[in-house]
N, CA, C and O atoms as a GROMACS GRO file, in nm:
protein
  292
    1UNK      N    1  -0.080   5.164  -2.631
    1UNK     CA    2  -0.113   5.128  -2.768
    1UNK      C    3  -0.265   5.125  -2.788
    1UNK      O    4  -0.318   5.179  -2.886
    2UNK      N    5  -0.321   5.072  -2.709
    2UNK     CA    6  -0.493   5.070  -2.721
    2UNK      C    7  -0.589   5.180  -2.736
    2UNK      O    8  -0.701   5.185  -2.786
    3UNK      N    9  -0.488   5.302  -2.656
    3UNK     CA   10  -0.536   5.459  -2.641
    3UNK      C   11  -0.518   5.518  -2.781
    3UNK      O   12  -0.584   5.609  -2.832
    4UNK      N   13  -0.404   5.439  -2.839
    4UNK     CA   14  -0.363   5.500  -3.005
    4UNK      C   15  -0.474   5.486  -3.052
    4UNK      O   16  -0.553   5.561  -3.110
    5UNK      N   17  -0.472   5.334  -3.006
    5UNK     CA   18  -0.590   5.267  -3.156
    5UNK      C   19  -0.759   5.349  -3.128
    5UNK      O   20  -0.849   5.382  -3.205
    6UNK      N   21  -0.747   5.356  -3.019
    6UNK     CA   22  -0.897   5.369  -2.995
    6UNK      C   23  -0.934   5.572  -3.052
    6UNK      O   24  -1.034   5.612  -3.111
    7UNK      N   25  -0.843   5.637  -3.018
    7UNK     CA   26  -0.826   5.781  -3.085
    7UNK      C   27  -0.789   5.745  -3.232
    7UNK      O   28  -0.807   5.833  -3.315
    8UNK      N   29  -0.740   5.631  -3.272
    8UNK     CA   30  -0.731   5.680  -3.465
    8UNK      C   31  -0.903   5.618  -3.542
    8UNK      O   32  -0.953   5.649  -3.651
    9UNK      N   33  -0.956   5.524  -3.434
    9UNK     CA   34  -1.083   5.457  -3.506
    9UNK      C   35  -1.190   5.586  -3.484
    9UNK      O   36  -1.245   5.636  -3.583
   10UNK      N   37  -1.218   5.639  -3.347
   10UNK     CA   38  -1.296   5.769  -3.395
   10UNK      C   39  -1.288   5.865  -3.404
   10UNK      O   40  -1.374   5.943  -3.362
   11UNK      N   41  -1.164   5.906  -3.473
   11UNK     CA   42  -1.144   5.987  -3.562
   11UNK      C   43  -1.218   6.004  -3.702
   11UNK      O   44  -1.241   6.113  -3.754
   12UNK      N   45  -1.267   5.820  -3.779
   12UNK     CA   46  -1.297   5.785  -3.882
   12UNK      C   47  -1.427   5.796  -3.849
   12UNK      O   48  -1.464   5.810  -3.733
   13UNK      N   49  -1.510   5.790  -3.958
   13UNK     CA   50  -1.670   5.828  -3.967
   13UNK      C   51  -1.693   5.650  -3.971
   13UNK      O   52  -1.599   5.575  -3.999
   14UNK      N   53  -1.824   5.602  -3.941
   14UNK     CA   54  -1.894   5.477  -3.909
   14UNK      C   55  -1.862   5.459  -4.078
   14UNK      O   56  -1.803   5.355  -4.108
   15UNK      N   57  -1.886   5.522  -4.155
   15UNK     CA   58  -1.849   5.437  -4.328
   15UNK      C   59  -1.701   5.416  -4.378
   15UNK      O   60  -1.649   5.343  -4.462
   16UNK      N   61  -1.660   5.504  -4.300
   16UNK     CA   62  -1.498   5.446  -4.321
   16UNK      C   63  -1.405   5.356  -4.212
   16UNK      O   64  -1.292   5.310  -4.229
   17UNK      N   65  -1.509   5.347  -4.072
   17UNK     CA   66  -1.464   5.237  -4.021
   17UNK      C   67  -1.532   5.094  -4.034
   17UNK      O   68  -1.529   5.010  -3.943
   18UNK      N   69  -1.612   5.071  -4.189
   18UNK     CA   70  -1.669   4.999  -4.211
   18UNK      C   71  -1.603   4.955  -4.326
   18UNK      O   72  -1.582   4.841  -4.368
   19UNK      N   73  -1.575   5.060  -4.369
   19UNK     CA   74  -1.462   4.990  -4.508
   19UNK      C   75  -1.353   4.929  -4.470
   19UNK      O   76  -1.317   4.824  -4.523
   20UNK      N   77  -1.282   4.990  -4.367
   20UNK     CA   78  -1.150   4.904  -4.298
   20UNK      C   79  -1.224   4.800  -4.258
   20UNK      O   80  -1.143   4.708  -4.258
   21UNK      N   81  -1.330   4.757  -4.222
   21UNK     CA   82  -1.327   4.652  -4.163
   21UNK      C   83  -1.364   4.517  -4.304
   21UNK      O   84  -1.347   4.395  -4.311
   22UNK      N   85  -1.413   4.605  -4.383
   22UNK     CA   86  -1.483   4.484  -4.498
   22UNK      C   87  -1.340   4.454  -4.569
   22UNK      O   88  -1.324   4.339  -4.612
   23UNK      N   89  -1.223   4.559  -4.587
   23UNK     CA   90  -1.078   4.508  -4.594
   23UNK      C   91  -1.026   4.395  -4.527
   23UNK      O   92  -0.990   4.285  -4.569
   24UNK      N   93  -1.030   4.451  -4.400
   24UNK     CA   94  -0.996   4.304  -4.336
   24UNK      C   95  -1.064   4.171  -4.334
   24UNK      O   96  -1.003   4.064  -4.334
   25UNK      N   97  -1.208   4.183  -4.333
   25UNK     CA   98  -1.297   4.076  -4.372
   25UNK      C   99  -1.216   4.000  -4.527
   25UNK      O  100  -1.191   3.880  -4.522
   26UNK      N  101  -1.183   4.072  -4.645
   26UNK     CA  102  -1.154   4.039  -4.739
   26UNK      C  103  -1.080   3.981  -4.763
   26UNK      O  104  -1.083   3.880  -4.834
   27UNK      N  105  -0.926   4.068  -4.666
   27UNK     CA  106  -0.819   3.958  -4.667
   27UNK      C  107  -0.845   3.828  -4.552
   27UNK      O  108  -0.756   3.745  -4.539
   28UNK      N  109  -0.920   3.823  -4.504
   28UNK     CA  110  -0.948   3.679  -4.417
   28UNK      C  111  -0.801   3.655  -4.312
   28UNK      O  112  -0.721   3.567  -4.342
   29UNK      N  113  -0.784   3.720  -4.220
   29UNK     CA  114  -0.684   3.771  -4.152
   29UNK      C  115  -0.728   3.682  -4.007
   29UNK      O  116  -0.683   3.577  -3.960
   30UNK      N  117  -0.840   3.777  -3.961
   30UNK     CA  118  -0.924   3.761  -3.903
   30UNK      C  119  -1.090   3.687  -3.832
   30UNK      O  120  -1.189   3.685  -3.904
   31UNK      N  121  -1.092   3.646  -3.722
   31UNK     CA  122  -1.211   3.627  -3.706
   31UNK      C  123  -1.307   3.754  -3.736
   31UNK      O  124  -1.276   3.866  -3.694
   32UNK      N  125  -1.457   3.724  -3.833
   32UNK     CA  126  -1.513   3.855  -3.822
   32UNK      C  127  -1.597   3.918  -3.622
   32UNK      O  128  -1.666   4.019  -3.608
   33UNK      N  129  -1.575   3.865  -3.560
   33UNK     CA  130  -1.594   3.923  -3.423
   33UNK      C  131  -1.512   3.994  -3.374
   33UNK      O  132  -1.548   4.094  -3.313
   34UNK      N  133  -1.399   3.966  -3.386
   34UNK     CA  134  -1.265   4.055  -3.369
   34UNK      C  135  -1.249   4.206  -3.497
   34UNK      O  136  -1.198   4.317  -3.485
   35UNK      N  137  -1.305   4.149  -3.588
   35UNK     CA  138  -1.281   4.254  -3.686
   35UNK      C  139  -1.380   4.362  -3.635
   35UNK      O  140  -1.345   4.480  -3.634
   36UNK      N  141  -1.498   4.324  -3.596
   36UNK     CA  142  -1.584   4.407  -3.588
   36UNK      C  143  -1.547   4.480  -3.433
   36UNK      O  144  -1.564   4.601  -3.418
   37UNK      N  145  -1.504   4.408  -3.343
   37UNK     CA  146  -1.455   4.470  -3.231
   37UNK      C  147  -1.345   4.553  -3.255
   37UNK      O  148  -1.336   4.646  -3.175
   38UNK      N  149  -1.267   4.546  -3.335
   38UNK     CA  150  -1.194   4.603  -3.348
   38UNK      C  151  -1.243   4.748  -3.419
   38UNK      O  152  -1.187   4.845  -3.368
   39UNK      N  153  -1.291   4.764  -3.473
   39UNK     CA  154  -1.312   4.876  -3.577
   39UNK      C  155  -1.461   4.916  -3.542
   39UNK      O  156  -1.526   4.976  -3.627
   40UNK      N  157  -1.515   4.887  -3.430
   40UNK     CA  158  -1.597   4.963  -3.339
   40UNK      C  159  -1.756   4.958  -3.497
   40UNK      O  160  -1.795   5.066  -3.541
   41UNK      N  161  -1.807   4.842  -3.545
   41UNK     CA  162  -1.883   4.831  -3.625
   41UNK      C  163  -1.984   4.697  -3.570
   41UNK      O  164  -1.971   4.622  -3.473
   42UNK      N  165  -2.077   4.706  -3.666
   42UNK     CA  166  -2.185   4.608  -3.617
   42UNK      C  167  -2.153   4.556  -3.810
   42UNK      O  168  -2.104   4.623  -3.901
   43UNK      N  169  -2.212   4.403  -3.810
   43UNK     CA  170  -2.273   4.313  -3.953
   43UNK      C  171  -2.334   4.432  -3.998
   43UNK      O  172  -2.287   4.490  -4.096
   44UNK      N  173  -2.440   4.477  -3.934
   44UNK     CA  174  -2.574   4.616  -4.038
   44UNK      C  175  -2.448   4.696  -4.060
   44UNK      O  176  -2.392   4.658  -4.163
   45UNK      N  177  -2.400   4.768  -4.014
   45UNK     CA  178  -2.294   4.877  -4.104
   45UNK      C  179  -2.234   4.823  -4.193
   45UNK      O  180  -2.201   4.902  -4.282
   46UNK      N  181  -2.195   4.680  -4.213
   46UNK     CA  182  -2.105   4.634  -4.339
   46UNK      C  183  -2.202   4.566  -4.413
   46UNK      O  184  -2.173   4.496  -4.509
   47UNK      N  185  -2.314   4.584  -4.373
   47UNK     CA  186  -2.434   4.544  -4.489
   47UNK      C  187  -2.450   4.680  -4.544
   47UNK      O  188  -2.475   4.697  -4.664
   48UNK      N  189  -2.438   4.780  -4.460
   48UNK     CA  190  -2.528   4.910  -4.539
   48UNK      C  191  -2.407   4.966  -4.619
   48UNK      O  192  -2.421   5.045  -4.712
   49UNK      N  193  -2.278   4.916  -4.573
   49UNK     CA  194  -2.148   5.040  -4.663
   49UNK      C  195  -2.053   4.932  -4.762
   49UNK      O  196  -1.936   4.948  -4.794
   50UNK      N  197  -2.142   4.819  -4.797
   50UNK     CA  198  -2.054   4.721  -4.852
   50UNK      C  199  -2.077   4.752  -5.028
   50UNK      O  200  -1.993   4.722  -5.113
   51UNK      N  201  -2.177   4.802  -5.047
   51UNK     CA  202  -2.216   4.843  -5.208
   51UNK      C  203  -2.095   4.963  -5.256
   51UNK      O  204  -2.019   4.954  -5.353
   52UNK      N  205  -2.105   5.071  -5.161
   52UNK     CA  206  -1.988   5.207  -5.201
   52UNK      C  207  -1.860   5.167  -5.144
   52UNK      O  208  -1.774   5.233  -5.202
   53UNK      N  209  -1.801   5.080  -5.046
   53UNK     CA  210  -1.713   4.985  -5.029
   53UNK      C  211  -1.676   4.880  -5.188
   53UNK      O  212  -1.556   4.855  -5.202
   54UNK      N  213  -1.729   4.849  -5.250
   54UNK     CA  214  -1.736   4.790  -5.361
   54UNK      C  215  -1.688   4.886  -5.482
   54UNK      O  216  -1.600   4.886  -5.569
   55UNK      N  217  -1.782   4.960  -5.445
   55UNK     CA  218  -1.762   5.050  -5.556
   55UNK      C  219  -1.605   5.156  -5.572
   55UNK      O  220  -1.545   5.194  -5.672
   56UNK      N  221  -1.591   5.168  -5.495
   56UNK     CA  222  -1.473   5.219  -5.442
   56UNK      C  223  -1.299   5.146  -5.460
   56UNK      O  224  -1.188   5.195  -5.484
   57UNK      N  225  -1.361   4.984  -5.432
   57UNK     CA  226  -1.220   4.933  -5.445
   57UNK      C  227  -1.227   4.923  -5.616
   57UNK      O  228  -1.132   4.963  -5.682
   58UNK      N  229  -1.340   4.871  -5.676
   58UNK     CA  230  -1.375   4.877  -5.852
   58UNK      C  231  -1.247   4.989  -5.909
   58UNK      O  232  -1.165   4.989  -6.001
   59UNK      N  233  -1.283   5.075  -5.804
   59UNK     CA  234  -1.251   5.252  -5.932
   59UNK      C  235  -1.101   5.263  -5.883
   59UNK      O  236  -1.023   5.338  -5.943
   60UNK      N  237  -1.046   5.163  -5.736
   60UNK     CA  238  -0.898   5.179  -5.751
   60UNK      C  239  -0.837   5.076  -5.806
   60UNK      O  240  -0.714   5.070  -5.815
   61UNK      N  241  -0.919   4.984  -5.847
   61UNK     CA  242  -0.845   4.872  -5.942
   61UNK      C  243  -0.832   4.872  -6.090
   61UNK      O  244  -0.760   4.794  -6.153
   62UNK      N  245  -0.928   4.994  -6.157
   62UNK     CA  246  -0.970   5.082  -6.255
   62UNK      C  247  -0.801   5.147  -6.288
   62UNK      O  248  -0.720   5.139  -6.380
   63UNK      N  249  -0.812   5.217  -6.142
   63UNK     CA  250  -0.716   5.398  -6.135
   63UNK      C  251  -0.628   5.316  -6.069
   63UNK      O  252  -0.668   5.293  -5.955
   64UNK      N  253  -0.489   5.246  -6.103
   64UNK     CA  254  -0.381   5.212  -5.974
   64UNK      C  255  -0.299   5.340  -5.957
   64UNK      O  256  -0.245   5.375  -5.852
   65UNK      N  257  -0.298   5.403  -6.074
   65UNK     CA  258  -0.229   5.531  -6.062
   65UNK      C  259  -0.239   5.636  -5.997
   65UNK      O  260  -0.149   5.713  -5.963
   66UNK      N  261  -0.388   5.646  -5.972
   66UNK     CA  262  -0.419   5.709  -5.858
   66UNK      C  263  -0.388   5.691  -5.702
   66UNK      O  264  -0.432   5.771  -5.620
   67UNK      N  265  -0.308   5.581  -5.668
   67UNK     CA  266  -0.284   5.541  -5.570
   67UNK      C  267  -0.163   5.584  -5.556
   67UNK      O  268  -0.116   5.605  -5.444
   68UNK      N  269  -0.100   5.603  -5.662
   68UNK     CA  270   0.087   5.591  -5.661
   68UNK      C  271   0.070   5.802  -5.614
   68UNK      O  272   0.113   5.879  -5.528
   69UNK      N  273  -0.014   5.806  -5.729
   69UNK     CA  274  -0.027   5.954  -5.670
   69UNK      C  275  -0.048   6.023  -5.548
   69UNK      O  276   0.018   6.118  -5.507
   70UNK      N  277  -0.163   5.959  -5.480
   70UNK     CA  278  -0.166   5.988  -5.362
   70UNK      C  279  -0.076   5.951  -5.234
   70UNK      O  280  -0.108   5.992  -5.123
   71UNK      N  281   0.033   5.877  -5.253
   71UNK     CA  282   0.120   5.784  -5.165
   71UNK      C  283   0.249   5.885  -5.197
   71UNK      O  284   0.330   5.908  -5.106
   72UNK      N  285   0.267   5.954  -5.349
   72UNK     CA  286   0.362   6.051  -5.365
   72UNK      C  287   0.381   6.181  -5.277
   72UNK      O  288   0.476   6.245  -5.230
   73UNK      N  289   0.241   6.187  -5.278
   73UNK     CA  290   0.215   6.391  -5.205
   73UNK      C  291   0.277   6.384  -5.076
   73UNK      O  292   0.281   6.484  -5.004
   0.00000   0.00000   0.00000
């Protein structure tokens, strides 16, 4: 299982394993040390990707429809 996880996180680029992690930060699931271990990030990456992280969840809370769409294909 760890070999899964560790091949699906870099797969993802450092800004999109920064957004998963400011997700999980959000829902408060987690300790953030674990979050960040987990998703292979430092605090500075979720300082530097937390503005287009923002911006991003804005435009799917905007567009829900866009979600249904993409979950259809």
């Amino acid at each position: 299982m760890a070999a899964l996880q560790a091949s699906s996180i870099t797969a993802l680029t450092r800004q999109q394993r920064a957004w998963v992690a400011l997700y999980s930060v959000a829902a408060g699931d987690k300790p953030l040390p674990q979050i960040l271990e987990e998703n292979d990030v430092t605090e500075a990456d979720l300082r530097e990707h937390e503005e287009s992280w923002r911006t991003m969840r804005a435009r799917r809370q905007q567009h829900p429809s866009r979600l249904a769409l993409a979950a259809s294909a």
